[in-house]
N, C-alpha and C positions, 0 to 999 in steps of 0.2 A: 143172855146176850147183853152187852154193855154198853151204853147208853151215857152220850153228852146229852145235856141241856143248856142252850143258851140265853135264858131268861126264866129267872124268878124274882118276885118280891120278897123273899121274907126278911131284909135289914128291915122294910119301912114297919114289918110286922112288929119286930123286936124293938126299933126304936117305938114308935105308936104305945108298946105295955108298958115299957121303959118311962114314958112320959105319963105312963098313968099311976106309978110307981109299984109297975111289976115288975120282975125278971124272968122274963120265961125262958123255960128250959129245950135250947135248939133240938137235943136230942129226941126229946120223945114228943113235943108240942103239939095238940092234938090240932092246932087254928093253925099250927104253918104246917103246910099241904106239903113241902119239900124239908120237913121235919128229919134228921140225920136217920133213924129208922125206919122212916120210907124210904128213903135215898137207898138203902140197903135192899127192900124189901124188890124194891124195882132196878135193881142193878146198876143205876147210876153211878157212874165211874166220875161223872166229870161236872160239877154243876156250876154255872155261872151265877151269882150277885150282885143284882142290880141297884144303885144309888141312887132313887128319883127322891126329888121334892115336889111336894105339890105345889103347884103354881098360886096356890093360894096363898102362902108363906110369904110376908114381906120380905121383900129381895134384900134386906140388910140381914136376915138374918138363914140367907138358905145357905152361906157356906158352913155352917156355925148346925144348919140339919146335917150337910154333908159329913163332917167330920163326925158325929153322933154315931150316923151309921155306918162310916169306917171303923169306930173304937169297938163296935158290935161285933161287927164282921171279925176284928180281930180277939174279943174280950170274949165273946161266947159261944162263936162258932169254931175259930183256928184254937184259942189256947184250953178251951174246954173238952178240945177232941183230939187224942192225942192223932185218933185215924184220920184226920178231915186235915192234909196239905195244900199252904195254898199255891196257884201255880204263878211263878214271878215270871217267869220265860215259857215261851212256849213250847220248848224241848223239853220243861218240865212234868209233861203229860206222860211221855213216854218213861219217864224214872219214875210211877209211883206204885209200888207195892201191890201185892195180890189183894190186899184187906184195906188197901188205905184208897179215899176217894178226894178228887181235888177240887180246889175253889177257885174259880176265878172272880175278883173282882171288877163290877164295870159300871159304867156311870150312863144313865136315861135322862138326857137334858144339862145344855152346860152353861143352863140358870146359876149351877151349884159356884160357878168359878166367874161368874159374870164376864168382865172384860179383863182381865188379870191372867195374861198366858202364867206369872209367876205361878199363881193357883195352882194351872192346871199341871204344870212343870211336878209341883207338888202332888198333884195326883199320881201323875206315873209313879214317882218314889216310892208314894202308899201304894201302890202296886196293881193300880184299874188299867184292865191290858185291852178296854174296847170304850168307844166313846162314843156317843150317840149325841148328836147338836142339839137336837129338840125332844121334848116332849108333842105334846097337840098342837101347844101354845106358840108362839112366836117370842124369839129371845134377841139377846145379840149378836148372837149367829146366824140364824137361822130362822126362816117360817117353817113351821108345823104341820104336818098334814089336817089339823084341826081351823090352821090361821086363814079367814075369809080372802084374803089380800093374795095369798098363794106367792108371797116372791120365793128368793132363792137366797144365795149365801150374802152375806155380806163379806165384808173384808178380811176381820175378825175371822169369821167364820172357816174363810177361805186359807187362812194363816194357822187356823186348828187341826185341820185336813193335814199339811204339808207339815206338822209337827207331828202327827197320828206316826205321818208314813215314817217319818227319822227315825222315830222309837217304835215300830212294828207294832203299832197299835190299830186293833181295828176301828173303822170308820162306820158306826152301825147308820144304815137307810129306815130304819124300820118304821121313823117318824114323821119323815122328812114330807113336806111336800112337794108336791110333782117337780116343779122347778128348783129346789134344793135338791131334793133327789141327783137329776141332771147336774147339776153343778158339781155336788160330789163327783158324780161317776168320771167326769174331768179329772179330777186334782188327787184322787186316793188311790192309793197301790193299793191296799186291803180292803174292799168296801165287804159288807157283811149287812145281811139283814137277819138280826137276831130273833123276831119273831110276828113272822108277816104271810100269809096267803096270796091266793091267785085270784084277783078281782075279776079276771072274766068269768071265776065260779061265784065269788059273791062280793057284790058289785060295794064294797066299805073304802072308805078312803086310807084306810093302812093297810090296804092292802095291795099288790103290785100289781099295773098293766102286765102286759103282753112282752110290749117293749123294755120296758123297765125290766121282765125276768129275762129275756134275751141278753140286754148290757148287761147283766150281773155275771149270766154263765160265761158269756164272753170273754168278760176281766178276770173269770176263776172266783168270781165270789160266791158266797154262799150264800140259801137262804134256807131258814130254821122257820119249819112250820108251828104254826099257834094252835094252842088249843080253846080258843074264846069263840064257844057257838055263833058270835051274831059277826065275826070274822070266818066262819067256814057258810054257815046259812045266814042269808040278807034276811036283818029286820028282824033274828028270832033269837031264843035262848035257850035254845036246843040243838044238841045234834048229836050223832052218831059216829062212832070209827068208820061206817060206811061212809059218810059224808065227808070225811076229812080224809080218805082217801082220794076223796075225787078232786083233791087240792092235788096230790101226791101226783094222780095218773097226769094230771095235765101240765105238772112241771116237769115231769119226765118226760110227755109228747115235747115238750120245747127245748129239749136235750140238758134238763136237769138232773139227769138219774145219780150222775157221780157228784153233784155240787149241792144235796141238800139236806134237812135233819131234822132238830126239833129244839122248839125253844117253846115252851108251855108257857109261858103269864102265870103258871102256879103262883098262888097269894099273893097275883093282881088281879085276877080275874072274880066275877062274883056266881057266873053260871059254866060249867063244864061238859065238854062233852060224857056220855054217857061210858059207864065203865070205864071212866078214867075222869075220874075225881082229883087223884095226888100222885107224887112218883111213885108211890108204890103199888102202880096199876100199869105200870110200865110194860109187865109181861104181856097183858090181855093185849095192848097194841099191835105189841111185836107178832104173838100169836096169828092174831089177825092178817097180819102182813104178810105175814110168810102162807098164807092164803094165796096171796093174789102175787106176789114175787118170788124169787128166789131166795135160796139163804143167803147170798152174797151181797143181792140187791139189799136187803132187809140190815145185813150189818153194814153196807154202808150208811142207809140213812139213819143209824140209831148211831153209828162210832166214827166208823173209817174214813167217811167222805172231809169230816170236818180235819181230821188226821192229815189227811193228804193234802186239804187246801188252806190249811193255817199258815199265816205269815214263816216266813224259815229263815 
């Protein structure tokens, strides 16, 4: 069965060896968990790339990270594989070949572009089709689900939004906190949470209320569940596919069942759930699922659901 992902890390992998003066090899990498051979072995049809800077990075120098790992993205993952397409439009999912798997480019924090819409103009071109305002951290967008202050968008912010929606770019929540949250679900056609859980099962601040999954199904957004133990169980570094089930059941009781999917943190995360380590543990999931779902239910939340609610 085939299977999007809408969250990994492995540019920051590949830039990090990069700076150590490695070059590691996307395709078979034994450290990136979403390594082109897993991606294979787990059926993954469709995987997202995400562009974070660590907030630790002096701000003079994180768009200068960002372009690093766009040259990655494009130097060793697209022009190294003749199968790995990337997707520039979102109708480009549907054109890709029986053997070929596609990339989408997307940015985690818009530290990368600071106040500079020019930047981010520039992003779209380089071809990041989902934008997330914050990391934890509080920027000039946006407070973080991390930032003690808790505000909401600024103006900036609110003016990134309304350029997402011109160029059918998603507007990712997955960071945001509570009151940026809310302010997006105002101003975005597309809002998306690329990889986020149900905090009435475990009670983490990236993870969504009750209300917050209701406004998303509502708007037809999506949300991509995680696979970060101390984001499915509170407080631990463990967990089970039964566990992260019980994300699955309680998004579907709040009438999630067509609107949501999987976005793993692969090679950002440090502890995983159990039998599924990397994408190419994809099947044991789905196995699992089709347990406790239907077949129909189960291909949507691995492919079709995000199919059907992507920007058009």
């Amino acid at each position: 069965m085939k299977v999007i992902d809408t969250h990994c890390d492995a540019l920051l992998k590949l830039q990090q060896g990069m700076r150590q003066g490695l070059t590691l090899n996307y395709r078979n990498e034994q450290t990136i968990e979403t390594n082109l051979n897993r991606l294979r072995q787990g059926n993954v049809k469709v995987q997202f790339f995400a562009i974070f800077i660590d907030p630790e990075i002096p701000s003079d120098e994180k768009w200068q990270h960002a372009l690093e790992q766009i040259d990655l993205f494009y130097s060793e993952i697209i022009a190294k594989n003749s199968d790995i397409k990337q997707i520039k439009n979102w109708e480009d999912i549907a054109k890709l070949n029986e053997n070929e798997i596609g990339a989408v480019l997307t940015l985690e924090g818009a530290d990368a572009f600071g106040n500079s819409l020019v930047k981010l103009r520039h992003l779209y071109r380089m071809g990041v089709m989902s934008i997330g305002l914050t990391w934890n951290n509080a920027n000039l967008c946006a407070d973080g689900a991390g930032e003690p202050r808790g505000s909401g968008l600024t103006l900036l912010g609110k003016e990134v939004v309304k350029l997402n929606n011109e160029n059918q770019i998603l507007t990712d929540v997955s960071h945001l906190s509570v009151k940026s949250f809310w302010d997006v679900m105002d101003l975005a056609d597309y809002p998306f949470a690329s990889h986020s859980n149900a905090r009435a099962i475990c009670d983490h601040p990236r993870n969504l209320a009750n209300d917050q999954i209701e406004a998303m199904f509502n708007k037809n957004g999506l949300i991509q569940l995680v696979f970060n133990p101390p984001f499915i169980n509170e407080q631990k570094q463990t967990a089970t596919i039964s566990d992260l089930i019980t994300h699955i059941d309680h998004l579907c009781a709040l009438g999630g069942e067509k609107q949501i999917g999987f976005g793993s943190d692969f090679d950002g995360i440090t502890s995983f759930v159990k039998d599924l380590e990397n994408a190419s543990k994809y099947p044991v999931l789905i196995n699992e699922l089709l347990k406790h779902y239907s077949e129909q239910q189960v291909r949507g939340f691995a492919y079709e659901n995000f199919i059907a609610n992507m920007p058009k």
